[in-house]
C-alpha positions in Angstrom: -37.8 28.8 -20.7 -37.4 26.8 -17.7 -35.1 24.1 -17.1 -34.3 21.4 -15.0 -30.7 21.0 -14.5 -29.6 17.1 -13.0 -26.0 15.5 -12.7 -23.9 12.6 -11.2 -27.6 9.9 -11.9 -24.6 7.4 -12.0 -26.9 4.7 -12.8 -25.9 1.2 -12.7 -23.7 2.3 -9.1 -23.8 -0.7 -6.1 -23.3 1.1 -2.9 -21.7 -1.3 -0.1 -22.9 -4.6 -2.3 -26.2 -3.0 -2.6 -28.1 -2.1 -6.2 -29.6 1.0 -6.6 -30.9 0.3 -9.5 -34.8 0.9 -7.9 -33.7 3.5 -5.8 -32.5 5.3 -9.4 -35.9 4.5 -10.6 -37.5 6.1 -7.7 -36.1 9.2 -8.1 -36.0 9.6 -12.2 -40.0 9.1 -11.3 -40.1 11.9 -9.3 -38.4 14.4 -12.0 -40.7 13.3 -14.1 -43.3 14.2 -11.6 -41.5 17.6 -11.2 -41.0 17.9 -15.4 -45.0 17.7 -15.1 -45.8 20.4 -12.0 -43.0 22.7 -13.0 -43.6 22.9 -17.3 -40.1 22.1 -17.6 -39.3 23.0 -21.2 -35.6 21.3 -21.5 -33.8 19.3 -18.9 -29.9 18.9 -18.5 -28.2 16.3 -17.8 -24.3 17.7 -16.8 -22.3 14.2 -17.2 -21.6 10.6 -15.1 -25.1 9.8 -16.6 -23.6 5.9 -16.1 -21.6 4.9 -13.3 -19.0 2.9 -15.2 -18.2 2.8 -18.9 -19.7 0.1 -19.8 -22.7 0.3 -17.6 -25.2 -3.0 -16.7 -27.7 -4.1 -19.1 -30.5 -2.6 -16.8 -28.5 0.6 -16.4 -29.1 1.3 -20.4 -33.1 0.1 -20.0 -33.0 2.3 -17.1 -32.1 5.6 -19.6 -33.6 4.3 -22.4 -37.1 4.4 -20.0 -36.2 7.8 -18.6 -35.1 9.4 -22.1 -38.4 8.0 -23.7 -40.8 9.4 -20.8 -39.4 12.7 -21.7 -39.1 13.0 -25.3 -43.6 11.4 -24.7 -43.5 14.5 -23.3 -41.9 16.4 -26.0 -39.2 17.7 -23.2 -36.1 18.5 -25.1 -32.7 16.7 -23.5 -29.2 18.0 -23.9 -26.4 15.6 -21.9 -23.0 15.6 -21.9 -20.2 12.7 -21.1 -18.4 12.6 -17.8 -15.2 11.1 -16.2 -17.4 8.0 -15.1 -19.3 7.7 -18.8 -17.3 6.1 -22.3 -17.7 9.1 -24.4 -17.8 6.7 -27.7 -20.8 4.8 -26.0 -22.6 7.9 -25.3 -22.3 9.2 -28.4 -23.9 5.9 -29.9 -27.2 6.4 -32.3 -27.0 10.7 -31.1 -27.9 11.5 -34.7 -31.0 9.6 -34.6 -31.3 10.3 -31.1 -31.2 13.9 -31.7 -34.9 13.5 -34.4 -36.2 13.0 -30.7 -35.2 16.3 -28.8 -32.2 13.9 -27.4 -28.8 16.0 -28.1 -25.9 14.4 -26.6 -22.5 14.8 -27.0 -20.0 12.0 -25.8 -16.8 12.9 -27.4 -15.0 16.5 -27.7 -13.8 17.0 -31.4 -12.1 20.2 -31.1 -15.5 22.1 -30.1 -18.1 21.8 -28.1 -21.6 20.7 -29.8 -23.8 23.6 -29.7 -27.7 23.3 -29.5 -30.4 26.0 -30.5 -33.6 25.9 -29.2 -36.5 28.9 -29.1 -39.1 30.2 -26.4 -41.5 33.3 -26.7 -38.4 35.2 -26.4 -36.2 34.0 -29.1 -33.6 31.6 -30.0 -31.1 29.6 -26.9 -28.1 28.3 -27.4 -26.9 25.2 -25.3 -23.3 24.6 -25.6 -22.4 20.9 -24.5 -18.5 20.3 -23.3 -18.0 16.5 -22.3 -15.7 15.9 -19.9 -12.4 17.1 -21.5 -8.5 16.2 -20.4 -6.0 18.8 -21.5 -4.5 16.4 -23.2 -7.5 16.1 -25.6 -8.0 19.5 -26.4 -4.4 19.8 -27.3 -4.2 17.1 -29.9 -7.2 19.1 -31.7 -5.6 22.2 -31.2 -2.1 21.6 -31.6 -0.9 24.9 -32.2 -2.8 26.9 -28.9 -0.2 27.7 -25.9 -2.4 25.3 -23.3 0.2 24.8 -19.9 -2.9 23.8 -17.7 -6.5 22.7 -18.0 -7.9 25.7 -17.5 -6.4 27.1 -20.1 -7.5 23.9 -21.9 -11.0 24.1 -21.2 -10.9 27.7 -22.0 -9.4 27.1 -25.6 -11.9 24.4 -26.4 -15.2 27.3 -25.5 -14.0 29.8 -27.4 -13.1 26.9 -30.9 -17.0 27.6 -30.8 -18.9 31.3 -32.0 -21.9 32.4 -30.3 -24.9 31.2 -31.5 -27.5 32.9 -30.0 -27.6 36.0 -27.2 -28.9 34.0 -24.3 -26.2 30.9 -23.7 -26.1 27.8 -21.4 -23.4 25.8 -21.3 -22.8 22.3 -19.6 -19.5 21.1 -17.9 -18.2 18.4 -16.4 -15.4 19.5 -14.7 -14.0 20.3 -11.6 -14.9 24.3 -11.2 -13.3 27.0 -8.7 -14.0 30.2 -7.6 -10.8 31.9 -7.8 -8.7 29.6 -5.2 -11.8 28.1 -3.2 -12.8 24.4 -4.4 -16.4 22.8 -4.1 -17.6 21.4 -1.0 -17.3 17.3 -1.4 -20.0 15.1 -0.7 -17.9 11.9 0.2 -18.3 9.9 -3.1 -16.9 12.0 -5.9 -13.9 9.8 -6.8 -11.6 12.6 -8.6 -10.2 15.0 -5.3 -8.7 18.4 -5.7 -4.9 18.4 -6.8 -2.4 20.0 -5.2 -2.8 23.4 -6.0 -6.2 22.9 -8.1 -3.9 22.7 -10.7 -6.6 20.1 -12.1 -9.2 22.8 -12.0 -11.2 25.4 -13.8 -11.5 29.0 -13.0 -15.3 29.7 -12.7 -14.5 33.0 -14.4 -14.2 31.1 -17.6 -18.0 30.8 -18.0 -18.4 34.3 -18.3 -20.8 35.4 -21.2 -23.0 32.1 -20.1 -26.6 32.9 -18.7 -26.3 29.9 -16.8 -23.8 26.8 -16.5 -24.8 23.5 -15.7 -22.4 21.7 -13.9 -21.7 17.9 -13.3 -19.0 16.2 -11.2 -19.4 17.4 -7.5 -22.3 15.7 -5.8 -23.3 18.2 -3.5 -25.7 20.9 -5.0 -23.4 24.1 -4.8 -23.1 27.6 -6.2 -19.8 28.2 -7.9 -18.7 32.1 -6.8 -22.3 32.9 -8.3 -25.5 31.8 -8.6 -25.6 31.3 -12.0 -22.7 28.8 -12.1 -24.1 25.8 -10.3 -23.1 22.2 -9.5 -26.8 20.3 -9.7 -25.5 17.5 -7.1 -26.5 14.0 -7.7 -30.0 13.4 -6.7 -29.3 10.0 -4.3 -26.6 9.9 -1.0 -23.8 7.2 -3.3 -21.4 7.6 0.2 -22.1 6.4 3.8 -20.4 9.7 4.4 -23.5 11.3 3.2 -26.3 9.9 5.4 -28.5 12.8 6.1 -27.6 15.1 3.1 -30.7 16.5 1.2 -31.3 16.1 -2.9 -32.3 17.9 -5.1 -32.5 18.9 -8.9 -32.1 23.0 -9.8 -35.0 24.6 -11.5 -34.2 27.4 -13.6 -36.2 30.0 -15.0 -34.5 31.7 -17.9 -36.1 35.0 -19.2 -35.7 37.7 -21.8 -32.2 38.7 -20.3 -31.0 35.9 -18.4 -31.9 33.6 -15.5 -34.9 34.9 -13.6 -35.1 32.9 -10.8 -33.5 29.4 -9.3 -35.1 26.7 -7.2 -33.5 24.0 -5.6 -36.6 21.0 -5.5 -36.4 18.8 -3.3 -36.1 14.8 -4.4 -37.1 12.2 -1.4 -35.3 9.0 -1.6 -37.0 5.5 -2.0 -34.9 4.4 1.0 -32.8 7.5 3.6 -29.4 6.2 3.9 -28.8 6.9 8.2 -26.0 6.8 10.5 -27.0 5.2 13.8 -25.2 5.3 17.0 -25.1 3.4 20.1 -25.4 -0.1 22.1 -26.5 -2.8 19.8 -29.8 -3.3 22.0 -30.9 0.0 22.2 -30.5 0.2 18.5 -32.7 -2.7 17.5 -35.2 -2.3 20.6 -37.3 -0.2 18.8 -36.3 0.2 15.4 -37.9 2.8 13.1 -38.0 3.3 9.1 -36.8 -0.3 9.2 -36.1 -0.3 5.4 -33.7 2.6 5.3 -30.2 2.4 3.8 -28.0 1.9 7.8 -24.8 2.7 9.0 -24.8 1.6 12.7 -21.2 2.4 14.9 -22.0 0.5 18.4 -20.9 2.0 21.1 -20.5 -1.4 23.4 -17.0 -1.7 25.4 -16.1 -4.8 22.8 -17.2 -6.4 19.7 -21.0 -8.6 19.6 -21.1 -12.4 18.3 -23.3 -11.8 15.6 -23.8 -8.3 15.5 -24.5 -7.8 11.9 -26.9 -10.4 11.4 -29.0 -9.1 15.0 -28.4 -5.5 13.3 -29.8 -6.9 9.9 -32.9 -8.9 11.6 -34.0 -5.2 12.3 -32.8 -3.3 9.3 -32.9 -5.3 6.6 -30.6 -2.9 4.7 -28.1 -2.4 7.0 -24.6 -1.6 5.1 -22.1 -1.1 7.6 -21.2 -1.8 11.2 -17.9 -0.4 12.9 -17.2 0.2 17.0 -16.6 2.9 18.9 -17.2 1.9 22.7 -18.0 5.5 24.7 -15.2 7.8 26.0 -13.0 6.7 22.5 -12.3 8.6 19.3 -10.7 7.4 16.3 -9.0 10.0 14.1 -7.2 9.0 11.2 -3.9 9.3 13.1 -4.9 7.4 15.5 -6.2 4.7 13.1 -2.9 4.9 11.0 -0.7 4.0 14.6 -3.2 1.3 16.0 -2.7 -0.7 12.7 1.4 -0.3 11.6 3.6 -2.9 12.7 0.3 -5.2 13.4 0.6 -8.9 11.6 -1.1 -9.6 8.7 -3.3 -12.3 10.8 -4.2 -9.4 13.4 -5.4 -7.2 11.0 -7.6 -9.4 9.3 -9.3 -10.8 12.1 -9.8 -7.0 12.9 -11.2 -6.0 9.7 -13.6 -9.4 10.1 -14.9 -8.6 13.5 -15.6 -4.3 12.2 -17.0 -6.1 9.2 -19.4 -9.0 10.9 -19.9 -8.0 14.3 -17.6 -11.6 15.4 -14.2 -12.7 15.7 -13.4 -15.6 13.3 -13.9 -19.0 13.9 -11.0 -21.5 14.3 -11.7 -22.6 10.9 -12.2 -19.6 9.3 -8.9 -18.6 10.4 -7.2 -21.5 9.4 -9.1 -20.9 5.8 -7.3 -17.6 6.0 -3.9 -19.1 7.0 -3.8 -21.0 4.2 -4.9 -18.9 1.2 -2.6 -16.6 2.2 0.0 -19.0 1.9 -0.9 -20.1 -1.3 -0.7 -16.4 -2.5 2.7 -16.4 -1.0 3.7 -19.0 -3.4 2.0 -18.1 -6.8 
């Protein structure tokens, strides 16, 4: 059976003020591109399908169109809620949803759903954990010694018996392999507690042919290869220009997973991080209708330099300053701004944020909201 395993689609999510609603279109057409060229029997979809819990209207078109393509296709689907999804909403019309080769589970109800499917070598089971709190599993199992979530997360897998000899499970956690956390990407918005005390062992998933993780966006082996984070398939950080997509192929045979293939996914629009003087970077500008982060590197601040940065890159997100012979380390950021006035610090904020100072007005605009704040 082969599988496509996807994560994080986040659909609905505005980077910088920008929708990327087409961009999430884009790349949903290309793994149904790869569903067709790979014979993709089931694809997985490991949690933070939406990006907020109660996503756009065009978010839920979005998946509705994506989710229809495939069961056309008569490509089974097994998803699972994550921290960014409402479980309740996910779990809307599943029954019905599941007469279509669509099996999701939204809410935990003290075990994990479990899913069988069958290839030429027998019967599959899918086991489907939503994002779980500790705190959840312990009001269904009230009686189980749980001090920490991964004892949590391990109570709520074994509430459910084997149903098959070849398993797959899907997670939406955070995972470790004994003390070493997943490599961030720059967008996830859940970071590593103190002590990963907020974290799963990966040695829970033992017994599983393969897991199908969701949460991290960077595609990642978790202390094997067979317990993987898919990584979501667009850059959702400025912190991430440059980083390569993907969605995990899996081939599972008579004993287990065969073989794993990391395909590629190209973006509608690259997000990139340019550097440099203002001119040089608009002289000659290339792939004008990329996703831009531009740092200038001229001794002060440009009149205008958003809107010159914009006239070449339409798409431009950010632009910050960091004239030549300078770094800025988060230190040095945190001293250059205590004990500044409130005043100051806007007008700084402005100028990194517009490429100008403020105007008199503008200022005065400033001066005065504030003050009416002060006063509510």
């Amino acid at each position: 059976m082969k599988l496509l395993h996807l994560a994080d689609l986040h659909l609905g999510k505005r980077v910088n003020g920008f929708d990327l609603l087409e961009d999430q279109r884009y790349i949903l057409e290309q793994v149904l591109g790869l569903c067709d060229d790979q014979g993709v029997e089931a694809v997985l979809l490991a949690g933070d399908i939406y990006d907020a819990p109660v996503p756009p209207a065009a978010a839920c078109t979005l998946l509705d169109w994506f989710l229809t393509q495939l069961a056309a296709r008569q490509i089974p689907v097994l998803a699972i809620s994550g921290n960014h999804d409402s479980a309740e909403r996910l779990d809307f019309a599943a029954g019905l949803l599941a007469g279509q080769g669509v099996y999701l589970a939204g809410r935990f109800n003290g075990a994990p759903r479990q899913i069988v499917l069958n290839d030429r070598f027998g019967p599959v089971e899918f086991t489907l954990l939503p994002f779980v709190r500790a705190a959840t599993v312990r009001h269904f199992l009230p009686d189980a010694d749980l001090p920490d979530y991964d004892s949590a997360v391990a109570a709520a897998l074994a509430a459910c018996q084997p149903a098959a000899p070849r398993r797959v499970l899907l997670a939406h956690q955070m995972v470790v392999a004994g003390v070493c956390p997943p490599q961030l990407s720059g967008s996830e918005t859940a970071p590593l507690t103190v002590g990963t005390v907020d974290s799963i062992d990966a040695a829970r998933f033992e017994g599983f042919a393969y897991t199908a993780l969701g949460h991290i966006h960077r595609a990642q082996r978790v202390g094997s290869d067979t317990v993987r984070y898919a990584g979501a398939p667009l850059c959702y950080h400025l912190d991430e220009c440059g980083a390569e997509k993907s969605a995990t192929l899996i081939k599972l045979g008579r004993r287990g997973v065969e073989h794993i293939d990391l395909l590629p996914l190209t973006p509608r629009r690259a997000m990139r991080h340019l550097t440099g003087p203002l001119a040089k970077l608009i002289e000659y500008p290339t792939d004008t209708g990329d996703y831009i982060w531009a740092t200038l590197t001229d001794p002060t601040p440009l009149p205008d330099a958003m809107a010159a940065l914009r006239a070449a890159y339409p798409n431009a997100m950010r632009l910050d300053y960091q004239p030549r012979g300078t770094t800025a380390g988060p230190s040095d950021a945190a001293m250059a701004v205590r004990g500044k006035p409130f005043a100051e610090l806007f007008q700084d904020f402005f100028t990194q944020m517009n490429g100008r100072p403020l105007t008199i007005d503008e200022a005065r605009a400033v001066k005065q909201l504030r003050e009416e704040a002060a006063k509510a």
